[in-house]
N, C-alpha and C positions, 0 to 999 in steps of 0.2 A: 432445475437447480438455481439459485440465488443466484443474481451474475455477478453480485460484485464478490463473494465468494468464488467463482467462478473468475474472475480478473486475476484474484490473489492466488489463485493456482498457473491460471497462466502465466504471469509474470516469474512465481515461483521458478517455472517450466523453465522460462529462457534464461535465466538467472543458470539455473541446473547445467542446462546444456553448454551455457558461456564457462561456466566453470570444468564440466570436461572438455569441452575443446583447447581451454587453457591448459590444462593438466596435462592435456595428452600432448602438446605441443611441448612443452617443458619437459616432460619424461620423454620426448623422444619418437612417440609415437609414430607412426605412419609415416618414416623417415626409409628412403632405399636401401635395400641388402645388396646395390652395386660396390662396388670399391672405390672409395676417390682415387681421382686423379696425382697423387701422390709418387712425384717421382726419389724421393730419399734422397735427402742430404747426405753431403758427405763429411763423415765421421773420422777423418784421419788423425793417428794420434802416433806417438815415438813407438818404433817395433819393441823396444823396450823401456818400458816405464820405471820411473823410479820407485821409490818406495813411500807408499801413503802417510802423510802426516794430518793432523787433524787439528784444528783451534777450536777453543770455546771462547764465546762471549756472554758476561752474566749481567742481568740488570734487575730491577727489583721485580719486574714483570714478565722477564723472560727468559731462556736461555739457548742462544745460537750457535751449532756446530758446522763449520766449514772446512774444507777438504782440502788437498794439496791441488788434488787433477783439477786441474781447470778451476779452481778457487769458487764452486759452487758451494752452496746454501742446501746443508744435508738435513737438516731437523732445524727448528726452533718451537720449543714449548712453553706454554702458554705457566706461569707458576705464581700464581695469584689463587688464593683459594676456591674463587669462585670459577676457574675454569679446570678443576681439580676436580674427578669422578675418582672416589676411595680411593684418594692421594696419587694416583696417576696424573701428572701435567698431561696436557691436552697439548698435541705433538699439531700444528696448522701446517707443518709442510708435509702435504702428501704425494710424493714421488715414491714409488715403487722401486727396490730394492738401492735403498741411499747410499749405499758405498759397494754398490757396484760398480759398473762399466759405462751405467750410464750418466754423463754426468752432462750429456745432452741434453736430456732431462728432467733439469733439478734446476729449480730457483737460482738467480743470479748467474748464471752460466752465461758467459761474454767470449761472444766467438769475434776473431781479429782477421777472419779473410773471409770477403764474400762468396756467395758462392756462382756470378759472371763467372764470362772468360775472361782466363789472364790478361793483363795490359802488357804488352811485350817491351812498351817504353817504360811502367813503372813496377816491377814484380812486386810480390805478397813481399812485405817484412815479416810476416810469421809465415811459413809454411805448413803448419799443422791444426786444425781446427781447432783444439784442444790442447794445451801445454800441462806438462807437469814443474807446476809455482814450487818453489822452496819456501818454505817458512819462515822467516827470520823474525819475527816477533808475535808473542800471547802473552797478553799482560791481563786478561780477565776483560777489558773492556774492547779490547783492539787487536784485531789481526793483520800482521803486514806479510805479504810474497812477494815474490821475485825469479824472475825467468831472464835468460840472456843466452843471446849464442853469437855467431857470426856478425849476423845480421840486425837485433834489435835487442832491446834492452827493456822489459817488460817491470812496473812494479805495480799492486795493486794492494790498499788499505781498507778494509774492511770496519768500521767502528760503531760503537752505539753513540747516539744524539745524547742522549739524557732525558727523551723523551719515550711515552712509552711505545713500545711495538716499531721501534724505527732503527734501521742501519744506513750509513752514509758509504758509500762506497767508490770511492775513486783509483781511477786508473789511467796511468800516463804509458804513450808508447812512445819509445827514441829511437829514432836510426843510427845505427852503427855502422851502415853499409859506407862503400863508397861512390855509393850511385842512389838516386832518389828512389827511393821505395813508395809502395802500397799497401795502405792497410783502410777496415771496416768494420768499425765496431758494431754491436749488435749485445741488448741486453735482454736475457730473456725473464718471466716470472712463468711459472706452470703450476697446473693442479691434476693429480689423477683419479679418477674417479670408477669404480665399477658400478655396472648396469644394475645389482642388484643396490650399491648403495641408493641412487638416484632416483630410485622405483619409489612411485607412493603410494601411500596407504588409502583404500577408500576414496574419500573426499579430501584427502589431504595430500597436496606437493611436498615433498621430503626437502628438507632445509638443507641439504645437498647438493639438490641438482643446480649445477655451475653454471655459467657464462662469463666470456670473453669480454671485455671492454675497454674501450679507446674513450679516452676524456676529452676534448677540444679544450682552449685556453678561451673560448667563446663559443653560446650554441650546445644545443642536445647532444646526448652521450650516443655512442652505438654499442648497443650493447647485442651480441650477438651466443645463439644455444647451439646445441649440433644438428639439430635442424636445418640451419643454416650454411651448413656445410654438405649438403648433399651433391654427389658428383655434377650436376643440374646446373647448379651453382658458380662452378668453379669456372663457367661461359660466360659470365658477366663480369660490368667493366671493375669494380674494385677488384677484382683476383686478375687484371690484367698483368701480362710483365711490364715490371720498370727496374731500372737500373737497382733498387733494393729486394725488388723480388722478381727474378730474370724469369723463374720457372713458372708464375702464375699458382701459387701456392697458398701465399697468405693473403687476405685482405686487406686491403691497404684502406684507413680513413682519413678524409681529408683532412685539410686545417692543421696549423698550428696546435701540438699535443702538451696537455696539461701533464697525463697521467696514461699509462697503460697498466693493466690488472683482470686477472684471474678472479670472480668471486663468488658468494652462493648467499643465501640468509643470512647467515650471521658471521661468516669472515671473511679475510679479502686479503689479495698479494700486489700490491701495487708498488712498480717502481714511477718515478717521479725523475724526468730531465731537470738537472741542477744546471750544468753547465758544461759545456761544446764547443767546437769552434764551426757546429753548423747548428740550427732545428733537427730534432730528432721525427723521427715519420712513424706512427703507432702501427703496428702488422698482426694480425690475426688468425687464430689457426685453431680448429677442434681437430681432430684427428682421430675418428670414428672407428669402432669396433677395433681396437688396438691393443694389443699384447704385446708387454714390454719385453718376451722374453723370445716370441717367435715371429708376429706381426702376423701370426696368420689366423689364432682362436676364430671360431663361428659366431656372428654376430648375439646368439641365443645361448652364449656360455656366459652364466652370469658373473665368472671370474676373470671376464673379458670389459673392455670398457672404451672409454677415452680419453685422452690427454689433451687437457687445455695449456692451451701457449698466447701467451703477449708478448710483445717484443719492442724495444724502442729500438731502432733502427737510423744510425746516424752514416751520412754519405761519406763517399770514399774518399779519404783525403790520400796526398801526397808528401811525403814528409822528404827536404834533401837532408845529407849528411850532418846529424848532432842535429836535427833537430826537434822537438818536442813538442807531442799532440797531449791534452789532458780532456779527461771527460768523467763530473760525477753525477751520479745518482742518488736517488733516497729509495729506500724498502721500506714501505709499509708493511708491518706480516702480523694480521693479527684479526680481534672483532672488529666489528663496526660498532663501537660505540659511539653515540653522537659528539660528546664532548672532547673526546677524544682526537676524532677525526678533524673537528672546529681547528684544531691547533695543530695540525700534524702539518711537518713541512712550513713552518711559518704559517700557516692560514692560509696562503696564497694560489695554492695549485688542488682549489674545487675537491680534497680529496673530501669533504662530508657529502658529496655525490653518489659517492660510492653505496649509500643506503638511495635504493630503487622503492621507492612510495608508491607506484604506480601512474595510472590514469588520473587521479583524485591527489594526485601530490598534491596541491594545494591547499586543499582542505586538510589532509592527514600532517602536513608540517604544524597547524594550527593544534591538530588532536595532539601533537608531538609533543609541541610547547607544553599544552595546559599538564600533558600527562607527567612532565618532569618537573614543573611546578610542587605542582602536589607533593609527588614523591620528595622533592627537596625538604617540603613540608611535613610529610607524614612519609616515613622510611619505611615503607611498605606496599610491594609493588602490587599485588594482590587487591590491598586497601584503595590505592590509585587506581587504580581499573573501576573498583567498583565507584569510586567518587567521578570519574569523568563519563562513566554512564550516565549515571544520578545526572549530571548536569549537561549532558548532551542530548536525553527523553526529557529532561524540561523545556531546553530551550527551542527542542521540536514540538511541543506539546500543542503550541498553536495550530502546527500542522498536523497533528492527530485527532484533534477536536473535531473538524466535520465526518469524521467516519465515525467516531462514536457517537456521533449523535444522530448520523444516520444508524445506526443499530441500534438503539435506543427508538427510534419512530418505527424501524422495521419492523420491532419485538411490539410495539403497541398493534399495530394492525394486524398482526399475527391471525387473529380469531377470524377476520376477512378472509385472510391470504388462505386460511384451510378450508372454508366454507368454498372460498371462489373453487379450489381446488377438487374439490370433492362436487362442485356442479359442473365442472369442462373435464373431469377425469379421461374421458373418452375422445374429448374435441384438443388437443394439445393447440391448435392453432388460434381458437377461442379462448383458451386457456391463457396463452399470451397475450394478446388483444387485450383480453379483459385486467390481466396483469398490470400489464401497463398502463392500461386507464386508471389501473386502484394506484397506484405509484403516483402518477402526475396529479391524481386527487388530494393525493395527503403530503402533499411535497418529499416524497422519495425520490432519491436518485440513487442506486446503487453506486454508480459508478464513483458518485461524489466520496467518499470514503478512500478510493483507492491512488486517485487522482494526484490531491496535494502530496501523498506518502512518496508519489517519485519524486518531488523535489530531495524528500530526506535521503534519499538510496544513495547518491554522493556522498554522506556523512557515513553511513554504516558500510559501504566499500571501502572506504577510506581508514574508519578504524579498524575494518577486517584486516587490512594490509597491515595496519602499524602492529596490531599485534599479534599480525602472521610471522615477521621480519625484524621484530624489536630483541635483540641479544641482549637488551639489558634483565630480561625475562627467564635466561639462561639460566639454565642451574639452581634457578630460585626456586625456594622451597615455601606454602602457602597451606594454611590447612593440612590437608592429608596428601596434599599433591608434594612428591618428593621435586620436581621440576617444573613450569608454569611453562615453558618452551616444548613439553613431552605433554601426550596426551596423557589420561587419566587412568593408571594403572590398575585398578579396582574396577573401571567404568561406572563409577557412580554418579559420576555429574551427568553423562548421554541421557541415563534415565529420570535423572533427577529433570532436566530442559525436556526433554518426552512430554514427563509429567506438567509442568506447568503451562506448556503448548496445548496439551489437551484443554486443561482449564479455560484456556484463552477459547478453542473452537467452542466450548459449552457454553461460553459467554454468550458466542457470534449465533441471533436468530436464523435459523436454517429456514429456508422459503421454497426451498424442493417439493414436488408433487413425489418424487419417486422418495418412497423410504432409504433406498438401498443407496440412491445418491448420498441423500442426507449423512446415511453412516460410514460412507467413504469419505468424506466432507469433515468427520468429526474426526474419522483416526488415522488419516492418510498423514496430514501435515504431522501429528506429533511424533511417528513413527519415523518419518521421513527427517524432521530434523534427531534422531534418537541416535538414527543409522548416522546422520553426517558427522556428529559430535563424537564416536569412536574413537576415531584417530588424532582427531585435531587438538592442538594446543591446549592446555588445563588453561591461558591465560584466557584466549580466547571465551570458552566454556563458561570464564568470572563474569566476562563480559556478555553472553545470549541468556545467561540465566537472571541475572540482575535486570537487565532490560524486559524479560519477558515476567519477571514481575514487576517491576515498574508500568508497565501494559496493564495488565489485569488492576493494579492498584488505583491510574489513571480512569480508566473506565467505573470501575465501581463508583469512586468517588463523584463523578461526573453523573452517575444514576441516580447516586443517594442524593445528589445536593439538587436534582432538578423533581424527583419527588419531595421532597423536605421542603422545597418552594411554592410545590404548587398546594403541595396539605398548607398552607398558612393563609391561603386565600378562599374562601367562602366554601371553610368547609373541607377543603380538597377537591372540589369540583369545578373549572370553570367550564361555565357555558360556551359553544361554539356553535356558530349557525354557517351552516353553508347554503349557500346559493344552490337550486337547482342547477343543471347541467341546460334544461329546456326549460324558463320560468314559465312559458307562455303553453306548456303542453299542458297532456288531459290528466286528468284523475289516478292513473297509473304513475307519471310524472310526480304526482304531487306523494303520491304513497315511497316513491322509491326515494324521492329527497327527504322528508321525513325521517325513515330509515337511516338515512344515510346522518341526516344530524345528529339521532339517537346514538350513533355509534360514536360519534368523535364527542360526545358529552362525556364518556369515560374512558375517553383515551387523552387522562389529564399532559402526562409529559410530552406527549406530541404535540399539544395545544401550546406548552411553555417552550419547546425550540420551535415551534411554527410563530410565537406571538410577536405581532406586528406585520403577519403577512395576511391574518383571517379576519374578518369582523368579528367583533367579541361581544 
């Protein structure tokens, strides 16, 4: 088989396998059916509870429902057309039964005792993990509560910014005692997920599957899967006890916290420390195989799952008598659009982080740029795609050029390569040998072809990611694709890249001795990219289909313009003389060199990317 054929399977190969071991790591895969170490919080709430009341908050973009028990974040839907499936808003807070019991739970839930041992010198100001808030203000934009007893004097404001996808939320605690109290705030954001949503398709990670994340205010993110939480785990030193997490529970990351947040492809739940009278401490939690309703489901019930938890986690203050602790926050609850996130929170607290680019960020920020350029320009996302192809295969083109033109010299000596083949059929060792001599004669390098193309594999990882993870792709509708973020409902584009991948192998001179190589050579890649494009993204699909003819288009042209060159010079023929191998040998020598000139006399295009290396 061809080897540099032969490279491009290989690499294909590892390329294959890097992407399932991603996948499987992301879904979950080969993670333990032990149980963590999970000793349960405690949940204590009034033996009798009040009676629920509920706020809304509306804004052009959104609409937010919160609760009385514990003044959690029960729904906010997304009401912008574009995140509208047949006029349903698109619901981003996914906790599991919203106005039940659990309001542990659910978005925004601010517990006021830690969970240490008491301090016998300053007790809890709240005694109950949970209160039920009174309501005393819904005005459409604003919710206020209120809790009071004995001991402290709770008020907590909920409001929209005026920006979009964001809620400001403060909350002040007072002692009413008359002895210096204790309290601990803690805020949490969650997401829940089932094992069948998280599952993916094929070749493709489902825009689902979550992770945990802590921002620093400097320095890389930790962004953490449930992988990462396997009982194994929970012996190392971030899940150590510390005064905010006694039990060894959550992950604690270091540094100074920008941001903590829940998120997957295309949304995210981020709260933001506004303001404290300490540094908040970012904590971490999946909570594997979890059933909201028994905690006990079988890991392999697909209606079984996990609950992701962030937490901003501020130290335990002491408050004496009258006097007043404040702490607010900001809620992110929404996609990750880039422009969006530029400006949320003042610009200030990294939340455009929150879109994960990968390995290749670097480069994919630059894909990011040009791709919203264009669109600014031409309001078509479909259209953009295919224009930062176009202009991402040109501006590689210098680096595709020596592989085409090694298969362009490949395909001239073709007539050798079958001759030689059919006189060492039997000697595969000679076979080689002799290969190689015909190779380094006519300046073949298979390899060369394959070489430079890794510097480009940065550039096509990069755009994979962007428009694996681009929400601005959402919902968009292109062609006959009702969604550019969803795979292709018809599967007409899988087949349609099939087919032009074949084109591309009938291009590629096969130099195989085995037939049967040759014809696995010819329909394995298109086959194999037909099966990967199934699942995957319609946006994606704009993008390997445009590029793989831009491929085939480069090449042609590149063939037609080095014949059209050389028919213009004497004829279409130049002459090439090659030097014997042994000038000094006998008569046999002089017959095999001869030969050997004959042959490269009408192998005009080898002669024109060879010229300047041959006597002419």
């Amino acid at each position: 088989m061809e080897k540099g054929g032969s490279l491009r399977f290989i690499l294909l190969g590892i390329a294959g396998v890097f992407i399932f071991m991603a996948m499987n790591k992301l879904n979950g895969g080969g993670g333990s059916t032990e149980r963590q170490p999970l000793g349960g919080e405690s949940h204590l709430v009034a033996a009798e509870r009040a009676s629920e009341q509920f706020c809304d908050i509306w804004s052009s973009a959104f609409h937010a429902r919160l609760r009385s028990h514990g003044g959690t974040l029960t729904k906010f839907e997304l009401t912008t057309a574009k995140y509208m499936r047949k006029g349903v808003p698109f619901d981003v807070s996914t906790t599991p039964d919203p106005e039940g019991e659990h309001e542990f739970r659910q978005q925004l839930f601010t517990r006021l005792r830690g969970d240490g041992a008491d301090d016998p010198k300053a007790p809890w100001n709240v005694e109950l993990d949970s209160v039920d808030f009174t309501l005393d203000r819904s005005d459409g934009k604003s919710c206020a509560f209120s809790y009071k007893d004995a001991k402290v004097e709770l008020t907590r404001v909920v409001s929209a910014t005026g920006k979009p996808y964001e809620l400001e939320v403060d909350t002040t605690v007072k002692n009413l005692a008359t002895a210096p109290m204790r309290h601990e705030v803690s805020v949490d954001t969650v997401a829940w997920r089932t094992s069948k949503e998280v599952q993916g398709k094929m070749f493709r990670v489902s825009p689902f599957v979550t992770h945990v994340e802590c921002m620093p205010q400097t320095g890389k993110p930790v962004r953490l899967l449930p992988s990462d939480f396997e009982p194994k785990d929970f012996k190392e030193d971030p899940f150590s006890p510390s005064e905010l997490n006694p039990r060894g529970e959550w992950y604690r990351a270091p540094g100074a916290t920008a941001f903590a947040a829940v998120t997957n492809a295309y949304f995210a739940s981020a709260i933001v420390p506004l303001a404290g009278d300490a540094p908040a401490t970012c904590l971490l939690q999946v909570e594997q195989r979890w059933d909201y309703r028994r905690y006990t489901k079988p890991a392999d019930d697909p209606n079984s799952g996990a609950m992701y938890r962030a937490r901003l986690a501020y130290p335990p203050k002491v408050l004496g008598t009258n006097e007043t602790a404040s702490y607010k926050v900001l809620a992110y609850v929404g996609p990750k659009e880039r422009d969006v996130l530029a400006q949320a929170a003042t610009g200030q607290h990294r939340l455009q982080d929150l879109i994960d680019l990968g390995f290749f960020a670097i480069v994919a920020k630059v894909l990011v740029g040009f791709l919203l350029k264009v669109h600014s320009v031409i309001p078509n996302w479909g259209v953009a795609i295919i224009i930062l192809t176009v202009t991402a295969r040109t501006l590689l083109f210098p680096l595709s050029l020596p592989g085409i033109q090694n298969m362009v010299r490949m395909r001239e000596i073709k007539p050798e390569m079958d001759a030689m083949n059919a006189k060492f059929k039997d000697d595969p060792q000679q076979r080689g040998l002799a290969q190689m001599e015909l190779w380094r004669k006519h300046n073949v390098n298979p390899f060369k072809g394959c070489i430079p193309q890794l510097a480009s594999m940065p550039v096509w990882f990069a755009l994979y990611t962007t428009l694996q993870t681009a929400v601005e792709l959402y919902n968009i509708p292109f062609l006959w694709f009702p969604d550019l973020s969803q795979s292709d409902p018809l599967f007409i584009l899988p087949f349609i890249i099939g087919g032009t991948y074949f084109v591309q192998q009938r291009m590629m001179p096969m130099q195989g001795g085995d037939p049967a190589q040759q014809k696995m050579m010819m329909y394995m890649m298109p086959v194999m990219f037909t099966v990967f494009m199934l699942f995957l993204p319609a946006g994606l699909g704009v993008y390997m289909f445009t590029n793989s003819v831009l491929a085939i288009t480069q090449q042609t042209l590149v063939e037609r313009y080095a014949k059209r060159t050389l028919g213009s010079r004497k004829g279409g023929d130049i002459e090439v003389k090659i030097k014997p191998s042994n000038p000094g040998g006998g008569k046999q020598d002089k017959k095999n060199a001869k030969r050997e000139a004959g042959t490269r006399d009408v192998s005009g295009t080898t002669a024109l990317l060879d010229e300047g290396k041959h006597e002419q």
